[in-house]
N, C-alpha and C positions, 0 to 999 in steps of 0.2 A: 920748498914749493916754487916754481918758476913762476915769473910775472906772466901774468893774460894777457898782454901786450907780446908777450912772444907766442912763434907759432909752437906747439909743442903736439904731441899725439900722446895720446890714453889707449891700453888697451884695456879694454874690457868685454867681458863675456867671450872671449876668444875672436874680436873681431878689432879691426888696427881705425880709429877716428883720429883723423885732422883735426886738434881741435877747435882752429877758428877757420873753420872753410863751410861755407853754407850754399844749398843748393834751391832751385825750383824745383816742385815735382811736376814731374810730367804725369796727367793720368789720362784714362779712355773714359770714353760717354758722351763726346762732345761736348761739354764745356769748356770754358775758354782758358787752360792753364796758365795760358801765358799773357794774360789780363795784366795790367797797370808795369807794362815793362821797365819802367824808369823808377819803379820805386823800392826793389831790393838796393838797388846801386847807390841810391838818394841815403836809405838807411845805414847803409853798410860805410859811404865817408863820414855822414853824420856821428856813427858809432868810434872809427877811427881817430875824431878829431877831439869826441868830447868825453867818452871814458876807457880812452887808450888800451882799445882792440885793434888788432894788425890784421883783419879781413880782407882778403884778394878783393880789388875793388870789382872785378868781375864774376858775380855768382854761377855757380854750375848749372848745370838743367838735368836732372836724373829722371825714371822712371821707377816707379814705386814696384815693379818688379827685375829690377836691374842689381847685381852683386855690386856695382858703382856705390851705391847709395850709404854703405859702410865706412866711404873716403868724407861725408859731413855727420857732422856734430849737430848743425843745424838743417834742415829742409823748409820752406814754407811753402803753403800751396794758398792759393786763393782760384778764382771765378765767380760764375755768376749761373751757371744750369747745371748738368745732369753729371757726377762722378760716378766710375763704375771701379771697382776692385775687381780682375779674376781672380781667383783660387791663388796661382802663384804669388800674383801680387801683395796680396793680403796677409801670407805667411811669408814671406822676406819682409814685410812692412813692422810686423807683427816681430819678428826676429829681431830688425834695426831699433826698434825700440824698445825691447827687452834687455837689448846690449850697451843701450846708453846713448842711441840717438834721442833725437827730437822730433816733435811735427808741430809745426803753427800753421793752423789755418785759418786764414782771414777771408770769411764770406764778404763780397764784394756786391753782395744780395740774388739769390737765388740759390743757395748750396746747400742751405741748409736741411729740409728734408731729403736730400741724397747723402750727403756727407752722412749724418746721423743713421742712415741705413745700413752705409758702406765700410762703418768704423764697426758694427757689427759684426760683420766679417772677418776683421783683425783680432775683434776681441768681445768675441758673444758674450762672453760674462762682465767686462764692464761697463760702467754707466758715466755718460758724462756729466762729471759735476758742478752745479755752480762755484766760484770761487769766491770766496769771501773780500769785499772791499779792504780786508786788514791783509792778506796773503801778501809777501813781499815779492811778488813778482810786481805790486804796485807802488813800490818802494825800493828799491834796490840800488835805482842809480836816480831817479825822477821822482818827488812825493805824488800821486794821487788816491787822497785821502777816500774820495768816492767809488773807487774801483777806476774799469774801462772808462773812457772819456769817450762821447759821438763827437765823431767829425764831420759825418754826411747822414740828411736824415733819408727815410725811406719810408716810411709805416708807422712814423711818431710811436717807435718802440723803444725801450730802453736801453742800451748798451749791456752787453753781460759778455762774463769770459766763462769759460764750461773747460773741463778738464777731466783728461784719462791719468789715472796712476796706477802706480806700481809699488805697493806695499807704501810709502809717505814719498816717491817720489814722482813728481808731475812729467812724463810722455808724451803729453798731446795738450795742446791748447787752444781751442777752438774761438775765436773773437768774432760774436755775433753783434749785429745793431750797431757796429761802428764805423767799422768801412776805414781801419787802419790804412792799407795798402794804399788808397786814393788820396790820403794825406802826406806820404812820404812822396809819390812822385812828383813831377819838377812842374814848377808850381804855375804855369801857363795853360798846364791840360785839365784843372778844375777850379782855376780863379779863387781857391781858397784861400783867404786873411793869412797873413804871414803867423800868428799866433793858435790860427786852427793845425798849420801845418808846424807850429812848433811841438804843440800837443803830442802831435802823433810821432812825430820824431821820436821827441822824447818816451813814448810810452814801446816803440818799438825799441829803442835803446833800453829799456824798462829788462824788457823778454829778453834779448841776448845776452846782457848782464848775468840774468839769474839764469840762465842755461848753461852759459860756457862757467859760470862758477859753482853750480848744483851737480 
């Protein structure tokens, strides 16, 4: 097996993945896809430096109806209002991660009743589930014994990670009540404590661990 530290490609389901190249999605509905711009870049040296992933320090930006989006392993989407899925979208999104992509999305607050509608679309018949605080996506490269860690509060709700699968394997992972993405950007644009934004580092470093090895 080649080291994860090299770039290498997987084919599966008859479609060719990079497999350390990670994109933003681009979606419609006017929300804001391209929220918290400093902090894919933030996670991706962080990940490079400290569980020896070789990530193009520059992430892509696909559209979740684009044949592009087969060149990442990884995509995360975050904002903060309204996503829409068309029809095409839904089923190339639906295809990408049947084939052995990913999706992380990190609500930024506001996404969540649209996302939860829109992921319906990809996949009427599944449900997203809670993740159990033992699931080694919380573990992998980082301990957090509690599950999600908050980084930013909003509604004094509780952090929770929810997930789509596919027969025992996780596709989609939705990170509610934490506000991940506003912890990895560069740490002037939310004065966060150097120890909130190690958190999230780390629990980001957490997700690519267990994606590019799952």
């Amino acid at each position: 097996m080649k080291n994860i530290g090299l770039v290498i490609f997987l084919f599966t389901g008859g479609f060719l993945l990079q497999a350390q190249e990670i994109a933003v999605l681009k979606y419609d509905g006017g929300g804001d896809w391209y929220g918290n711009p400093t902090s894919l870049p933030n996670l991706i040296e962080f990940c490079n430096e400290n569980i020896q992933t070789s990530i193009n320090s520059q992430p892509g930006t696909v559209e979740a109806s684009s044949p592009d989006i087969f060149q990442y392993a990884f995509v995360h989407m975050t904002g903060h209002g309204n996503v829409f899925f068309s029809s095409e979208a839904a089923e190339n999104l639906r295809t990408y991660l049947l084939s052995g992509g990913f999706l992380h999305i990190d609500d930024n607050y506001g996404m969540n009743e649209f996302i939860r509608r829109e992921l319906k679309k990809v996949f009427p018949d599944k449900e997203l589930l809670e993740l159990p605080s033992t699931h080694p996506i919380f573990s992998t490269a980082y301990p957090f014994p509690n599950g999600l860690p908050k980084i930013h509060e909003h509604d004094a709700k509780p952090p929770q990670a929810f997930g789509l699968f596919e027969n025992d394997r996780l596709i989609c992972l939705f990170t509610y009540e934490s506000d991940l993405g506003d912890g990895w950007e560069n740490e002037q644009v939310h004065n966060d404590p150097e120890e909130v934004r190690l958190k999230a580092l780390q629990m980001g470093a957490n997700i690519i661990k267990y994606v590019f090895e799952n």
